[in-house]
C-alpha positions in Angstrom: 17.0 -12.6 -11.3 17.9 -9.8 -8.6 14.6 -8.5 -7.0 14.3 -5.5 -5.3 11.4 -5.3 -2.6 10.5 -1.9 -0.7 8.0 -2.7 1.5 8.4 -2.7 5.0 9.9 -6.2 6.6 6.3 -7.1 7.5 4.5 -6.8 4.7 7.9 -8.3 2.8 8.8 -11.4 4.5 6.8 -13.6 3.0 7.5 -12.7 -0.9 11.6 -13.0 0.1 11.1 -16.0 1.0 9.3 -17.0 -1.8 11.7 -16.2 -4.3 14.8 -17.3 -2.7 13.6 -20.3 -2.4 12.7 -19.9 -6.4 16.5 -19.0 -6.4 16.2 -15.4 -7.0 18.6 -12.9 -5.4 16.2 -10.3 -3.3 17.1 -6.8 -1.5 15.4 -5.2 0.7 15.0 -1.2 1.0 11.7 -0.7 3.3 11.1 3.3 1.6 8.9 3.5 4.5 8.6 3.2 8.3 5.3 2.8 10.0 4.4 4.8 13.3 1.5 4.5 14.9 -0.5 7.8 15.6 -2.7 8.2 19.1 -6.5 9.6 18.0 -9.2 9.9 19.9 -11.3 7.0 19.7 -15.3 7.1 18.8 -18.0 5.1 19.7 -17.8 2.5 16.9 -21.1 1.2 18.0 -22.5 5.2 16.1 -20.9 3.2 13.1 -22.3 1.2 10.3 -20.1 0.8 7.9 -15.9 1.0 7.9 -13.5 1.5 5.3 -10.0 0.9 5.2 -7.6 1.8 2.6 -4.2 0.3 3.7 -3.9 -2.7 5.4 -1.3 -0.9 7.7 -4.6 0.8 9.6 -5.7 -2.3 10.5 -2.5 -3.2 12.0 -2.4 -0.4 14.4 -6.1 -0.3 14.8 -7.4 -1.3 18.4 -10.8 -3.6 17.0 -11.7 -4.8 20.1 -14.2 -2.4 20.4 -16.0 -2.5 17.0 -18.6 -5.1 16.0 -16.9 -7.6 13.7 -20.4 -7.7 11.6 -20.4 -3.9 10.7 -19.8 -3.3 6.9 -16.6 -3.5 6.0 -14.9 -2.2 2.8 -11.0 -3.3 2.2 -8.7 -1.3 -0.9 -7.3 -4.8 -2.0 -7.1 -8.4 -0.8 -3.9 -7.7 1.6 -6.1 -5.4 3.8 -9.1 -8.1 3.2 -6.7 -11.1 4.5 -5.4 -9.2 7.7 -9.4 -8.3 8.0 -10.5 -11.7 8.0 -7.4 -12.6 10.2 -9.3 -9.9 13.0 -12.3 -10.9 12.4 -14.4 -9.2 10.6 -17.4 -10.6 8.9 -19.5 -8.9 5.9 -16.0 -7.7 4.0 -16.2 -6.1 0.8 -13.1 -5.9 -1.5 -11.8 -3.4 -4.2 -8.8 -4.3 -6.5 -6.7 -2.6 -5.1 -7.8 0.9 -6.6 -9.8 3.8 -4.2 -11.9 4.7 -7.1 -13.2 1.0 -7.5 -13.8 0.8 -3.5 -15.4 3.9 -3.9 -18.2 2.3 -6.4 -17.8 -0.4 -4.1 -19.2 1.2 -1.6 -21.8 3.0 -3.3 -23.1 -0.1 -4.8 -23.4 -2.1 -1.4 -23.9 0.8 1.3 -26.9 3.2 1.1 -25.7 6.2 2.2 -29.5 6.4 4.5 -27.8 3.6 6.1 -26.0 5.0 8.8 -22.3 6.6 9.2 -18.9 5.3 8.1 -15.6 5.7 9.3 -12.9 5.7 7.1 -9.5 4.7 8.8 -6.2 5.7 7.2 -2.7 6.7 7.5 -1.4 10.5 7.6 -0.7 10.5 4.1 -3.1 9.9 1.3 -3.4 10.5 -2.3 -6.9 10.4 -3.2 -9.3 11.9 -0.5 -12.2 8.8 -0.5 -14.2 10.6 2.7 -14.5 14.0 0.5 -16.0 11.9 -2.3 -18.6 10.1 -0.4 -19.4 13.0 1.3 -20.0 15.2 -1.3 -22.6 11.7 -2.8 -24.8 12.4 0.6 -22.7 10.1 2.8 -21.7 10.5 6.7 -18.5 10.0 6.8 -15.6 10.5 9.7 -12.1 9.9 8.7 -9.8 9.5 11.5 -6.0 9.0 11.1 -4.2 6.2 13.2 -0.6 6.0 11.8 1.8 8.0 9.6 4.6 6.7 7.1 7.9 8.5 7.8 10.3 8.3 4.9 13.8 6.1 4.8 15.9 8.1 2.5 19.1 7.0 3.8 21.2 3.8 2.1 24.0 2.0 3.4 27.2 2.1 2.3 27.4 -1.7 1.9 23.9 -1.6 0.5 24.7 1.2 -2.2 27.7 -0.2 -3.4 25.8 -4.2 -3.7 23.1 -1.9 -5.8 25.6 -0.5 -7.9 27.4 -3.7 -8.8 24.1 -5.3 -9.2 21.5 -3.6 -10.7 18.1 -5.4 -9.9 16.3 -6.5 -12.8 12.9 -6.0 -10.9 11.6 -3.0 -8.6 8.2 -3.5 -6.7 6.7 -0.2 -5.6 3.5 0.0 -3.7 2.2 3.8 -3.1 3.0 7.0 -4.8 4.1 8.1 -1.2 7.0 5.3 -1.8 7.4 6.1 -5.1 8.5 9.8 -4.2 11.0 8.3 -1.4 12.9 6.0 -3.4 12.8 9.0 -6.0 14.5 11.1 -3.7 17.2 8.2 -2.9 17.7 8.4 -7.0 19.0 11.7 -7.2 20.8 12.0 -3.6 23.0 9.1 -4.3 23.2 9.9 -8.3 21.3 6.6 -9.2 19.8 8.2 -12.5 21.3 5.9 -15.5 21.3 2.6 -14.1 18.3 1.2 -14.0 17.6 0.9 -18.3 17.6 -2.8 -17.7 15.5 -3.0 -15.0 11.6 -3.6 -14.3 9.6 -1.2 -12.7 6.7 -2.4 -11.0 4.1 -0.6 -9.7 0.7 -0.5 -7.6 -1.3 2.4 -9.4 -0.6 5.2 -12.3 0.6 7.5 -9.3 3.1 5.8 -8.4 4.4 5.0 -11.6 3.9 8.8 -12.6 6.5 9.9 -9.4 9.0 7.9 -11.7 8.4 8.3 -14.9 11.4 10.7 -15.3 13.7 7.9 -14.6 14.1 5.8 -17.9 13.2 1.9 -17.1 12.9 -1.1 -19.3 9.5 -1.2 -18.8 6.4 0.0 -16.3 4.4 -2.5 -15.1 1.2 -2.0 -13.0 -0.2 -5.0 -10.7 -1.9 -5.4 -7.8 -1.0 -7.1 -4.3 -0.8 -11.2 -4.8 0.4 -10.4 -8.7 4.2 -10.7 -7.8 4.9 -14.1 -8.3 2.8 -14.0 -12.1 5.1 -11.2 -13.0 8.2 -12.8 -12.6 6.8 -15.1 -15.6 5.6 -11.8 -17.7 8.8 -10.1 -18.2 
């Protein structure tokens, strides 16, 4: 089975390993690049409560500073692991959808509480601080990296694509979604891909290609990738 994985290398490495050594054939197009973004920082310590909604804001997130037993709220269980791996302690985890970490956090954090911060890239698309605020909660969102787009292929890379079309195409944000979109029509990519598996982390990012006709749509969550391989 040809894979496709768009992720950047990071967050990739692991799963490529994974299924070549299950003798699958994996490419990799990172949609995505990662920059970090300088911000003012605040006094954590004003803080009870933070929320994360990418696992990439934890990466470029200084947490020396910040108690490790504040209230912590992660999207999905890839931003809960690289939590636990900096330490913090009382960590409560969504399925990977804002709108479940957003009764998450209602049902765990009274809003009489204290502040939140809510730590995220540049580019979002559901606006989680908005929402709590308008349910009586103090919240302060501040932005610590963007996603820059990688709508450029190779020629080696285009021409391996075309020859073989991967059976299976993980996408993780509608921001990615809309990149590798783009890459579609600006290399004329439209009518290849009726044999092949789209797989996607939310509706959104489904939605962005739902003008491109697939063999199927799939939606997962983080950790699923492996099960799906089995489902198709």
């Amino acid at each position: 089975m040809h894979i496709l994985l768009t992720r950047p290398l990071y967050d990739s490495k692991e799963l490529i390993l994974k299924f070549s050594s299950l003798q699958h054939k994996v490419s990799h197009l990172p949609l995505l690049s990662i920059q970090k973004k300088e911000f003012k920082e605040p006094d954590y310590s004003q803080y009870k409560g933070i929320i994360f909604t990418s696992a990439n804001a934890l990466k470029n997130l200084d947490t020396a500073k910040i108690d490790k037993n504040i209230f912590c709220f992660c999207v999905g269980s890839a931003t809960e692991k690289k939590a636990k791996e900096l330490g913090f302690q009382k960590i409560f985890c969504a399925d990977g959808n804002v709108n479940n970490l957003k009764e998450l956090i209602i049902q765990n954090f009274d809003p009489n509480s204290g502040s939140m911060i809510y730590v995220s890239g540049e580019i979002i698309s559901y606006n989680l601080d908005k929402e709590l605020i308008s349910g009586s909660y103090h919240v302060k969102r501040v932005i610590n990296y963007t996603a820059l787009p990688n709508e450029n292929l190779s020629d080696n890379f285009l021409s391996d694509l075309k020859a073989s079309v991967p059976d299976m195409v993980f996408i993780y944000s509608e921001n990615s979604a809309k990149v590798f979109f783009t890459i579609i029509k600006k290399y004329n990519l439209e009518n290849i891909w009726m044999e092949t598996n789209l797989m996607c982390i939310g509706e959104k990012a489904s939605s962005a290609l739902n003008d491109i006709k697939w063999k199927k749509i799939f939606l997962f969550s983080p950790g699923e990738e492996e099960f799906l391989l089995y489902k198709i």
